[in-house]
Wavefront OBJ file of the C-alpha trace (Angstrom):
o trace
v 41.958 -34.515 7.939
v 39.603 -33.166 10.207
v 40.188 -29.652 8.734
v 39.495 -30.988 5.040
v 36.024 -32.529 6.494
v 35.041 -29.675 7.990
v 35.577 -28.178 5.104
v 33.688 -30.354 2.766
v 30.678 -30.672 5.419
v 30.694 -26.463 5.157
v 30.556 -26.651 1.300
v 27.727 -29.360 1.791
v 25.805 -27.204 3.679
v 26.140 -24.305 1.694
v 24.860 -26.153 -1.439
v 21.991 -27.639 0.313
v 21.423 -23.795 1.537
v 22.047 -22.690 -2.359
v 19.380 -25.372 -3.136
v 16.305 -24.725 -1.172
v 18.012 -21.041 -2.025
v 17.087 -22.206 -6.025
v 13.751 -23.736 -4.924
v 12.184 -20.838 -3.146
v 13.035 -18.823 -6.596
v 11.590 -21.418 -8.689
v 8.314 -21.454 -6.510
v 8.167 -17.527 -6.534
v 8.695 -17.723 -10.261
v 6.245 -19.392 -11.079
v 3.627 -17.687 -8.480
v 4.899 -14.421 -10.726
v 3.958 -16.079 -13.912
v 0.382 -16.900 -12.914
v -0.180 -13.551 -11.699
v 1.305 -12.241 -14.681
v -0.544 -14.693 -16.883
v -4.142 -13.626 -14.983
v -3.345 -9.732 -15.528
v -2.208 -10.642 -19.244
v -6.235 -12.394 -19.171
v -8.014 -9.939 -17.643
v -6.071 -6.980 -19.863
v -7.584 -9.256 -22.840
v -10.956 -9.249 -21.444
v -10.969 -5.695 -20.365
v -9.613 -4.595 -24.000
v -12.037 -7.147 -25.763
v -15.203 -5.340 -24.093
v -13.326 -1.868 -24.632
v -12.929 -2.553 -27.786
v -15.900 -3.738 -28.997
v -18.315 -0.875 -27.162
v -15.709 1.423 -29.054
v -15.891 0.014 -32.666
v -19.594 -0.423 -31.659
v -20.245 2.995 -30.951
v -18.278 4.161 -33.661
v -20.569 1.955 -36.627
v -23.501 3.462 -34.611
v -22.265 7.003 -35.106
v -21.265 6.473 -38.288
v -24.524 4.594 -39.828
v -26.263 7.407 -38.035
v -24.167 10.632 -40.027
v -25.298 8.141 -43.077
v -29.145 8.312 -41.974
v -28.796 11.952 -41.504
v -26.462 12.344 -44.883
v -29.457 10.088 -46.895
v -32.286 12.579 -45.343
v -30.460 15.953 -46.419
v -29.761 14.655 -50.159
v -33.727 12.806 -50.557
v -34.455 16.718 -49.178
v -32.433 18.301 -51.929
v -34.112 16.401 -54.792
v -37.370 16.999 -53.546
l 1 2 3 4 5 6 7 8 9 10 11 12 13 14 15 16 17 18 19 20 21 22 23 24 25 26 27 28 29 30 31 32 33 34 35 36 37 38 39 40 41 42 43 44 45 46 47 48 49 50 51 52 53 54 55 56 57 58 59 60 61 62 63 64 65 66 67 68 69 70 71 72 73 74 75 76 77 78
């Protein structure tokens, strides 16, 4: 009997070892999804301003080739 206690006091143990085990995962997964969360943010914000200097730049260029294409053809009828 003192065997089958042992026994079950070992397997005790190694559950409550498997548990905090479990709980140190949980806490690291969820440290892992904040930081992923934050880079996931900061990829937004970094893209958004990216973006928008791009598709800026790009109407500027392209209003200016307009200004420049308007000029040549008011030179032409002239």
């Amino acid at each position: 009997m003192d065997g089958m206690y042992d026994y079950m006091s070992q397997i005790s143990t190694q559950m409550t070892g498997m548990y905090d085990y479990l709980g140190k995962m949980t806490t690291q997964m969820s440290t892992l999804q904040v930081t992923v969360n934050e880079m996931r943010d900061e990829f937004r914000s970094f893209s958004g301003r990216y973006m928008h200097v791009t598709v800026t730049s790009d109407y500027h260029n392209a209003s200016n080739t307009n200004e420049e294409n308007v000029d040549e053809g008011e030179r032409g009828q002239e």
